[in-house]
mmCIF file of the N, C-alpha and C atoms, coordinates in Angstrom:
data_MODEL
# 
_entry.id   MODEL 
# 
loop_
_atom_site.group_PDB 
_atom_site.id 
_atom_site.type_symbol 
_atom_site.label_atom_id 
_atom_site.label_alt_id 
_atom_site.label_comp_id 
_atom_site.label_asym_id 
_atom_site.label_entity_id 
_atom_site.label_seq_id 
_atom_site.pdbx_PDB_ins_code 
_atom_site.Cartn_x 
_atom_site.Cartn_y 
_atom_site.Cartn_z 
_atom_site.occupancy 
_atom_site.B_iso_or_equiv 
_atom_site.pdbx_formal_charge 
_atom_site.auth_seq_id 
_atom_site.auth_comp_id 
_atom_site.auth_asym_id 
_atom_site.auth_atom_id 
_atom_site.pdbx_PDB_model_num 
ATOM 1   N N  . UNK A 1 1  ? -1.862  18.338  -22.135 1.00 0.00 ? 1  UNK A N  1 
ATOM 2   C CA . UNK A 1 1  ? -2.258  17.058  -21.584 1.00 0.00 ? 1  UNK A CA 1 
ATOM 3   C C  . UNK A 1 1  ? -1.430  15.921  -22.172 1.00 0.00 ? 1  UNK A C  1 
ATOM 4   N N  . UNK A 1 2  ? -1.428  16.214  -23.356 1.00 0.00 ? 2  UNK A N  1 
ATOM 5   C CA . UNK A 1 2  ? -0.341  15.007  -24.004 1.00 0.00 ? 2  UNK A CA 1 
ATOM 6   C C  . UNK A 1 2  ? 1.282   14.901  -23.585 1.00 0.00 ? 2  UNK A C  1 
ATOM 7   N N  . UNK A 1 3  ? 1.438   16.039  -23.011 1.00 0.00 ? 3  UNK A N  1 
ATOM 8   C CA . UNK A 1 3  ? 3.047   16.041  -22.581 1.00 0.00 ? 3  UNK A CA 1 
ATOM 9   C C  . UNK A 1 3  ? 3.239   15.116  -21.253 1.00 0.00 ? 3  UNK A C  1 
ATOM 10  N N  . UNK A 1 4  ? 1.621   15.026  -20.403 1.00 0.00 ? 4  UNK A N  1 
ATOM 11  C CA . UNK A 1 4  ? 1.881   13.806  -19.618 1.00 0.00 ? 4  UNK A CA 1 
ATOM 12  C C  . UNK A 1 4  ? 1.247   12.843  -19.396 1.00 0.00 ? 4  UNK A C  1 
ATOM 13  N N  . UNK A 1 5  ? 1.211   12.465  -20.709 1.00 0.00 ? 5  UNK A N  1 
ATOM 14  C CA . UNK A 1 5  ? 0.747   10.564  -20.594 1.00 0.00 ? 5  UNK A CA 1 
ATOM 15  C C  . UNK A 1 5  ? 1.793   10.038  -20.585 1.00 0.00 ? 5  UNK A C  1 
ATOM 16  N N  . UNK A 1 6  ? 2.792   10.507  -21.198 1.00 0.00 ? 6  UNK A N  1 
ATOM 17  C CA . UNK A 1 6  ? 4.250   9.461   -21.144 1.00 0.00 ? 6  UNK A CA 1 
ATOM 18  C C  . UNK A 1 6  ? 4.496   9.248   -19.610 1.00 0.00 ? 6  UNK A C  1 
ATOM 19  N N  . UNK A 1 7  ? 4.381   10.225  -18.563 1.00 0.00 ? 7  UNK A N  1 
ATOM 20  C CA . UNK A 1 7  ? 4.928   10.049  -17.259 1.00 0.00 ? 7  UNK A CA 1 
ATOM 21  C C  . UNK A 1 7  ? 4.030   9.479   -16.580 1.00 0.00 ? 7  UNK A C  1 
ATOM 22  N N  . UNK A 1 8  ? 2.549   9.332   -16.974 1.00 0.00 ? 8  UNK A N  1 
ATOM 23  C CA . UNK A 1 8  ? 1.492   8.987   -16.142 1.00 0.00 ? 8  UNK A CA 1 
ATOM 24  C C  . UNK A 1 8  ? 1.906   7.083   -16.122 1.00 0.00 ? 8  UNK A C  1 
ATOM 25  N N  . UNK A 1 9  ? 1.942   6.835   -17.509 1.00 0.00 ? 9  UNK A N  1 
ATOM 26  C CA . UNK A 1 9  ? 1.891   5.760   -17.737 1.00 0.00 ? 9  UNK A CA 1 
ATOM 27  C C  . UNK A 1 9  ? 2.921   4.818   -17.266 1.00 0.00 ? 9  UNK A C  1 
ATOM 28  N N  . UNK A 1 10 ? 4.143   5.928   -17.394 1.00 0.00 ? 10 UNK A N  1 
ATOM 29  C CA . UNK A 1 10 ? 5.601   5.060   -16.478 1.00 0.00 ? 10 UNK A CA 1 
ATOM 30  C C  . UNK A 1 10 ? 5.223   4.949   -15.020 1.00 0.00 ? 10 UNK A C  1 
ATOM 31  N N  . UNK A 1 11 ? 4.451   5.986   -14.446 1.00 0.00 ? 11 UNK A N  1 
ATOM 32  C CA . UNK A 1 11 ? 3.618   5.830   -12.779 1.00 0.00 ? 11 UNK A CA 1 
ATOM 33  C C  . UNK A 1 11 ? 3.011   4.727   -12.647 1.00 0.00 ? 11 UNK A C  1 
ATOM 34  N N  . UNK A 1 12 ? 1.930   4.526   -13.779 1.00 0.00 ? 12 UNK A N  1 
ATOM 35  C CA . UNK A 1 12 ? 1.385   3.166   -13.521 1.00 0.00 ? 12 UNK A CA 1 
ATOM 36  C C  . UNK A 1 12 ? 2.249   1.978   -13.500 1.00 0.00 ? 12 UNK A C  1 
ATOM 37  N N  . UNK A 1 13 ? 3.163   1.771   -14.546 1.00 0.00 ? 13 UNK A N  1 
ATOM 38  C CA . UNK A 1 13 ? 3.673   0.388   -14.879 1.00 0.00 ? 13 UNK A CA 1 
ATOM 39  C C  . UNK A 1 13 ? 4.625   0.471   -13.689 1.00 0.00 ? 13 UNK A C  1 
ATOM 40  N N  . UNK A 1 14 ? 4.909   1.674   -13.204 1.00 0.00 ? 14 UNK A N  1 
ATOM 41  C CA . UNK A 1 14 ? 6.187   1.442   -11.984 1.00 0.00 ? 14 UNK A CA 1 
ATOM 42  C C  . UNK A 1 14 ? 5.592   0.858   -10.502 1.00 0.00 ? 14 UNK A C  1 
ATOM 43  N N  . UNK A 1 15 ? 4.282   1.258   -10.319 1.00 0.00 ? 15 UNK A N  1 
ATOM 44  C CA . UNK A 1 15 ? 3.464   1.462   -9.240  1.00 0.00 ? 15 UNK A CA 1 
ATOM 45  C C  . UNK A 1 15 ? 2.766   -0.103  -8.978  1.00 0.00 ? 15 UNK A C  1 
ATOM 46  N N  . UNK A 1 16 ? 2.392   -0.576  -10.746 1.00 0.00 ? 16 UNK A N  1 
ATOM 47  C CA . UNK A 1 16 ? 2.014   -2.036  -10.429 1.00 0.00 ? 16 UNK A CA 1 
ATOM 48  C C  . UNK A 1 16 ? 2.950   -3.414  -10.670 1.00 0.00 ? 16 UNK A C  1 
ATOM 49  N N  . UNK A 1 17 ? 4.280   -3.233  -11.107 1.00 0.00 ? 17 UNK A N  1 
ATOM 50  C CA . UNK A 1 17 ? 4.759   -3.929  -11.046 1.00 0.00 ? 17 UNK A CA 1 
ATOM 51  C C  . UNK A 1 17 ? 5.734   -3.993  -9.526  1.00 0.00 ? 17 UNK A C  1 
ATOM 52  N N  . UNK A 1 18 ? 6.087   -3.009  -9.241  1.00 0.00 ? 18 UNK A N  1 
ATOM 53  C CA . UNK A 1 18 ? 6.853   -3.563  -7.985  1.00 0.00 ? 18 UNK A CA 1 
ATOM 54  C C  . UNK A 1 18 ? 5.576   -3.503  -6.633  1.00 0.00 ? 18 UNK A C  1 
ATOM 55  N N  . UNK A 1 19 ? 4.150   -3.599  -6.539  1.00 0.00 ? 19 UNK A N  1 
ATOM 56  C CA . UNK A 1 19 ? 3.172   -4.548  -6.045  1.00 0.00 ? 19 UNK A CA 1 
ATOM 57  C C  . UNK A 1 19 ? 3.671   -6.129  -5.663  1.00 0.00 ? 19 UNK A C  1 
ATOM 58  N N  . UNK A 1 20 ? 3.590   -6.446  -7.616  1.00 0.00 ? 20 UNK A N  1 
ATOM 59  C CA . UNK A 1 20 ? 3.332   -7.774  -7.464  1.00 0.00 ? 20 UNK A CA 1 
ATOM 60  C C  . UNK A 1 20 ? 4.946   -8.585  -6.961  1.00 0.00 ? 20 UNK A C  1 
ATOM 61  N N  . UNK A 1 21 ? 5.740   -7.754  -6.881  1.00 0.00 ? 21 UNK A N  1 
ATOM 62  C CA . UNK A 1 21 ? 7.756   -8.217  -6.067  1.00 0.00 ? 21 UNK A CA 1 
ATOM 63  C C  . UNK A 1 21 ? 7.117   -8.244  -4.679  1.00 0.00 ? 21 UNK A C  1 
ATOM 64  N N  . UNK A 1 22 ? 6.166   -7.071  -4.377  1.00 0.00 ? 22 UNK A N  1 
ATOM 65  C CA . UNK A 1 22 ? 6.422   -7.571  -3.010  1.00 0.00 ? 22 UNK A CA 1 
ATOM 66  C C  . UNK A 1 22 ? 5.203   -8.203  -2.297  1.00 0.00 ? 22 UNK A C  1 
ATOM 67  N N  . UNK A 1 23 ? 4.651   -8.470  -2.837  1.00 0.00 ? 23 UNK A N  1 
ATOM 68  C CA . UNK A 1 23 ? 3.450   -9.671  -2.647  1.00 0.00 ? 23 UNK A CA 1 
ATOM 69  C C  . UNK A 1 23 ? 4.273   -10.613 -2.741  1.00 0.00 ? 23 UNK A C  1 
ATOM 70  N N  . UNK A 1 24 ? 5.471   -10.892 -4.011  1.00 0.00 ? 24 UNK A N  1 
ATOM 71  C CA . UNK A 1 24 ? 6.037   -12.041 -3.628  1.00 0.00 ? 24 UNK A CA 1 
ATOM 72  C C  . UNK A 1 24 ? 7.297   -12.336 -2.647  1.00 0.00 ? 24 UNK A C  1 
ATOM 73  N N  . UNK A 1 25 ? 7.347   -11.364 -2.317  1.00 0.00 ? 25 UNK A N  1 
ATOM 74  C CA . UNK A 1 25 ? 8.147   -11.075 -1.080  1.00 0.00 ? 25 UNK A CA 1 
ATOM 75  C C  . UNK A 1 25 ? 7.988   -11.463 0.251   1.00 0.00 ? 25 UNK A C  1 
ATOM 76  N N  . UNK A 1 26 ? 6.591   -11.145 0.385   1.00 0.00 ? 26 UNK A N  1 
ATOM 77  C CA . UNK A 1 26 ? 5.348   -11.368 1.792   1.00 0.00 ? 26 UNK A CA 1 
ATOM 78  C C  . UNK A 1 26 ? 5.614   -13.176 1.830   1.00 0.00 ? 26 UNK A C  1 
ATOM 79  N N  . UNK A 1 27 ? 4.983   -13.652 0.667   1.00 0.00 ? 27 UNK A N  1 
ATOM 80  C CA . UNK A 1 27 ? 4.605   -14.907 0.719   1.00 0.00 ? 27 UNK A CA 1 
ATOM 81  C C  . UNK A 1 27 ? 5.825   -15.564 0.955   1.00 0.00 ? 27 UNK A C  1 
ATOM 82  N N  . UNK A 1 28 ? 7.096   -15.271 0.334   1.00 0.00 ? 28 UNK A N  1 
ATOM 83  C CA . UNK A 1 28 ? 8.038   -16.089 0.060   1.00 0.00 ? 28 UNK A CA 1 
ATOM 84  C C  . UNK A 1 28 ? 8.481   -16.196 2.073   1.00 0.00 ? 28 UNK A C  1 
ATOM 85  N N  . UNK A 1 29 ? 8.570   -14.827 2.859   1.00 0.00 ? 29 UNK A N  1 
ATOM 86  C CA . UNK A 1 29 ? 8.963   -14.580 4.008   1.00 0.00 ? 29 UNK A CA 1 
ATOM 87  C C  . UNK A 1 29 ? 7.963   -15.561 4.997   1.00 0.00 ? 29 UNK A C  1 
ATOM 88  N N  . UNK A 1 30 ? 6.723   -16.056 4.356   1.00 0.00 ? 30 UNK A N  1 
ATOM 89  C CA . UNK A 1 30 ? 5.882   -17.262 4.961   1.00 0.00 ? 30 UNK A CA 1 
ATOM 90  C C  . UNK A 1 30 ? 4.495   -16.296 5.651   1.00 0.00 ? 30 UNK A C  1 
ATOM 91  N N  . UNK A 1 31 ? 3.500   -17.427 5.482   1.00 0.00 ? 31 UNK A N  1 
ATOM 92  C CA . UNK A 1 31 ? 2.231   -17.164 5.919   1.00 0.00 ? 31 UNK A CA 1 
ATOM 93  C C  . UNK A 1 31 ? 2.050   -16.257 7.101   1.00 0.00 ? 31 UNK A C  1 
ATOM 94  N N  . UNK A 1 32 ? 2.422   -16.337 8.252   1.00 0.00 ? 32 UNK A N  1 
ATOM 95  C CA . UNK A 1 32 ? 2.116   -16.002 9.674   1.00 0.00 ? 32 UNK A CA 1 
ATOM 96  C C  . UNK A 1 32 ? 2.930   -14.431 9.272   1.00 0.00 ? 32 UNK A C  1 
ATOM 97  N N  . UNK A 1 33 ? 4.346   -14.543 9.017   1.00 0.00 ? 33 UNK A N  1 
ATOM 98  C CA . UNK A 1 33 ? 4.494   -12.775 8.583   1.00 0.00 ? 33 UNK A CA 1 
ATOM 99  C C  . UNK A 1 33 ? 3.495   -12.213 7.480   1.00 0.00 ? 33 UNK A C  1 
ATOM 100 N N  . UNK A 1 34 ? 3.047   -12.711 6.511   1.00 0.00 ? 34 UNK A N  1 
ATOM 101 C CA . UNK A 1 34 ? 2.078   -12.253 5.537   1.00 0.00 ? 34 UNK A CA 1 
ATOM 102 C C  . UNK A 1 34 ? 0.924   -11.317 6.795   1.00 0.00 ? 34 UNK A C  1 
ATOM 103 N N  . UNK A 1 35 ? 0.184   -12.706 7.473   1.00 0.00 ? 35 UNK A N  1 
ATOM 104 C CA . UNK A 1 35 ? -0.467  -11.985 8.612   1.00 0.00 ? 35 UNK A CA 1 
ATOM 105 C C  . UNK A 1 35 ? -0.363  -10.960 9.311   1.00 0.00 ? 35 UNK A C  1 
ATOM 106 N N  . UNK A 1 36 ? 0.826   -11.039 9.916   1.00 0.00 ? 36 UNK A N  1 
ATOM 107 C CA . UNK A 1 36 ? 1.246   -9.868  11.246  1.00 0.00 ? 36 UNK A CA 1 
ATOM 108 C C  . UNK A 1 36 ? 1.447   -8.488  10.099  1.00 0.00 ? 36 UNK A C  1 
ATOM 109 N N  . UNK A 1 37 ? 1.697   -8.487  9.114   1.00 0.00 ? 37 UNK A N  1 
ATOM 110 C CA . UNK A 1 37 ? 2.156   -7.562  8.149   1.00 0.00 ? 37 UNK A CA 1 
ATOM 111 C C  . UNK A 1 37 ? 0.963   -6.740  7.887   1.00 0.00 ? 37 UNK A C  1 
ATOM 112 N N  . UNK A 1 38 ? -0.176  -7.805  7.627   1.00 0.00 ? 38 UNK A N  1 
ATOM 113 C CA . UNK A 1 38 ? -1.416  -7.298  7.012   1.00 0.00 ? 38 UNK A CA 1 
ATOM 114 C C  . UNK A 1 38 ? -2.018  -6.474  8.588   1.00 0.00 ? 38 UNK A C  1 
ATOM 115 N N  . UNK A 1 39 ? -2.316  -7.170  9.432   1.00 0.00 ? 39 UNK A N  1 
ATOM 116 C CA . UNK A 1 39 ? -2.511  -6.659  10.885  1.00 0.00 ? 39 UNK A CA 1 
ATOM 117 C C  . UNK A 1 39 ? -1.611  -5.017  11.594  1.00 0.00 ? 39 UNK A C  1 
ATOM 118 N N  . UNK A 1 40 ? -0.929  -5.118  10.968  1.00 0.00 ? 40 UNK A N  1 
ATOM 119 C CA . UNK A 1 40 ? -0.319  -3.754  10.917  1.00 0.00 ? 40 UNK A CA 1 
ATOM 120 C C  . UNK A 1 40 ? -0.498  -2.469  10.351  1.00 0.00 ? 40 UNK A C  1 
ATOM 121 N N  . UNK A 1 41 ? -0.634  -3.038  9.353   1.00 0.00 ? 41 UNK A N  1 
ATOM 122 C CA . UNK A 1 41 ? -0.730  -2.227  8.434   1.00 0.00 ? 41 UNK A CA 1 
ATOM 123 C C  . UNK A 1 41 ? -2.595  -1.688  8.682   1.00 0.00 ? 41 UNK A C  1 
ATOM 124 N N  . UNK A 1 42 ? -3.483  -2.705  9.145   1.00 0.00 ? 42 UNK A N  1 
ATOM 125 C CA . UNK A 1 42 ? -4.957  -2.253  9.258   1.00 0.00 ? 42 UNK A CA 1 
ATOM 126 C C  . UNK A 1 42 ? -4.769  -1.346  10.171  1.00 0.00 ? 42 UNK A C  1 
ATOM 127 N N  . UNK A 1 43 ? -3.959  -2.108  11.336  1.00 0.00 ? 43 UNK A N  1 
ATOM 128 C CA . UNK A 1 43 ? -3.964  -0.893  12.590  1.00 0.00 ? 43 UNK A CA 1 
ATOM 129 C C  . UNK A 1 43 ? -3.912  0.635   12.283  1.00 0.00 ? 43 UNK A C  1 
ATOM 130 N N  . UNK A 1 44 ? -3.099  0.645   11.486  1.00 0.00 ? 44 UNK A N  1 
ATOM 131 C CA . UNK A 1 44 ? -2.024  2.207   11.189  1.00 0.00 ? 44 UNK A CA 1 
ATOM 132 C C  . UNK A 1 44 ? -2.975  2.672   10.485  1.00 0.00 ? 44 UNK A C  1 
ATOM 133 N N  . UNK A 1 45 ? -3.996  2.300   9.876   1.00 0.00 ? 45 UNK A N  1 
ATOM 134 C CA . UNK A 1 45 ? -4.483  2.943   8.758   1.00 0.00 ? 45 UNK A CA 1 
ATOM 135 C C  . UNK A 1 45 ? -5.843  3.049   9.442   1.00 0.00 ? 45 UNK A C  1 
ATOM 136 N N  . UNK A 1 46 ? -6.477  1.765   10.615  1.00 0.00 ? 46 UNK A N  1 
ATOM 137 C CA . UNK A 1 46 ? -7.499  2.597   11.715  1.00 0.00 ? 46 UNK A CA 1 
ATOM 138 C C  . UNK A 1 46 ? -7.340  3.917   12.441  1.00 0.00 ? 46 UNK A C  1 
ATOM 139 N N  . UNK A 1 47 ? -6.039  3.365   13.068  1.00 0.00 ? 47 UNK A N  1 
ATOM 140 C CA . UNK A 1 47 ? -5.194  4.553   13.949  1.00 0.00 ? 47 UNK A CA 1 
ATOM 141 C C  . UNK A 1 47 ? -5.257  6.168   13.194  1.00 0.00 ? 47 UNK A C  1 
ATOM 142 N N  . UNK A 1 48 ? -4.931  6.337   11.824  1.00 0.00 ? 48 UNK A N  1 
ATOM 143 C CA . UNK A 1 48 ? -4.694  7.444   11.449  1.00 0.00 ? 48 UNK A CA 1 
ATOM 144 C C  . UNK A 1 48 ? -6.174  8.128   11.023  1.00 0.00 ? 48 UNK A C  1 
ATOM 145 N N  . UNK A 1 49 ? -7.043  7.489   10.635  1.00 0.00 ? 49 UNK A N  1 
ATOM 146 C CA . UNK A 1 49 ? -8.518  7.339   10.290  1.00 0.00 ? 49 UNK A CA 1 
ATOM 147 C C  . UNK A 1 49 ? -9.367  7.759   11.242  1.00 0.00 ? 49 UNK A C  1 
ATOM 148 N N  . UNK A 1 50 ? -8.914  7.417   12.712  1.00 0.00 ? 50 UNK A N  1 
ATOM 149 C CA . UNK A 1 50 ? -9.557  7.906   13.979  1.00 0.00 ? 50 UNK A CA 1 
ATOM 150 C C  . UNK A 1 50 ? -8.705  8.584   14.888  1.00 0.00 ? 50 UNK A C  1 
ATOM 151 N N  . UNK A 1 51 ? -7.487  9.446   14.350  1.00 0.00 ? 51 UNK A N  1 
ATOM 152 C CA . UNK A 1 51 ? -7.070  10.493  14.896  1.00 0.00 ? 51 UNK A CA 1 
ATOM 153 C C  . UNK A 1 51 ? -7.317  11.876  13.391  1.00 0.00 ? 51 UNK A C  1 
ATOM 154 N N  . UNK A 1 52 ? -7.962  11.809  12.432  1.00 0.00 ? 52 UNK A N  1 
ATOM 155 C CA . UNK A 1 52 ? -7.985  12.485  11.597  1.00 0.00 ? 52 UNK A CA 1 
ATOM 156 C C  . UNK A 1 52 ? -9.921  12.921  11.882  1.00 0.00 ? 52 UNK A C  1 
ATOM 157 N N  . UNK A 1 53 ? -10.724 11.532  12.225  1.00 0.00 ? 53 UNK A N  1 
ATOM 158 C CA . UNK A 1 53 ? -12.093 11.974  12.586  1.00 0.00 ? 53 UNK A CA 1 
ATOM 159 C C  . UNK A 1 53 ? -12.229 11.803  13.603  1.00 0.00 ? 53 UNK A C  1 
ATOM 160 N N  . UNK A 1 54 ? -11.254 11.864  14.725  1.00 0.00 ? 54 UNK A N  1 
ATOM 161 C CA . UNK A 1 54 ? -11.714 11.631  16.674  1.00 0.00 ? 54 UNK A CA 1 
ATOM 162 C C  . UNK A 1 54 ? -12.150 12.529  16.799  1.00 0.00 ? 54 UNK A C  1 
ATOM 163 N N  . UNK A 1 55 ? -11.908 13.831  16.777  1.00 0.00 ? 55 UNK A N  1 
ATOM 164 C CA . UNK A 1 55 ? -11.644 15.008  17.638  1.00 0.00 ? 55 UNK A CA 1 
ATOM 165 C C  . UNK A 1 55 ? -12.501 16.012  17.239  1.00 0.00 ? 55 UNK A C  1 
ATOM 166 N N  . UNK A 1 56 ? -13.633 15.161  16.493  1.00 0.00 ? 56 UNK A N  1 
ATOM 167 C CA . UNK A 1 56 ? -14.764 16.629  16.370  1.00 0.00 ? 56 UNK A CA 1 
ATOM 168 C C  . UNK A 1 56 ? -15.675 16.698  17.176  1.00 0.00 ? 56 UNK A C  1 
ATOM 169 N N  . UNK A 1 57 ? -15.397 17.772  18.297  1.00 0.00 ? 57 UNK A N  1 
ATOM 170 C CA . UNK A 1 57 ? -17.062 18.032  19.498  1.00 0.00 ? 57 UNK A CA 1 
ATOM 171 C C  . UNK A 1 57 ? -17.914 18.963  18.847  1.00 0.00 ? 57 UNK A C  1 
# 
């Protein structure tokens, strides 16, 4: 177990720092893309959510 905290922990710090680049990425590209971005992204993630539980008769 100890052989992977070193890699767990580089996962985390890698995973939450380039988050917060592209949060500032979103904002910097302006409000209304922030929107359409976020709106997309819900879709895809309804979309896959109700083709993974549509189809049980």
């Amino acid at each position: 177990m100890k052989k992977y905290a070193p890699l767990a922990l580089i996962a985390l710090l890698a995973t939450t720092l380039t988050s917060c680049e592209l949060v500032e990425g979103i904002f910097k590209a302006g409000f209304w893309s922030a929107i359409i971005v976020v709106v997309i992204v819900l879709a895809l993630i309804i979309w896959i959510i109700s083709k993974v539980f549509g189809n049980r008769n």
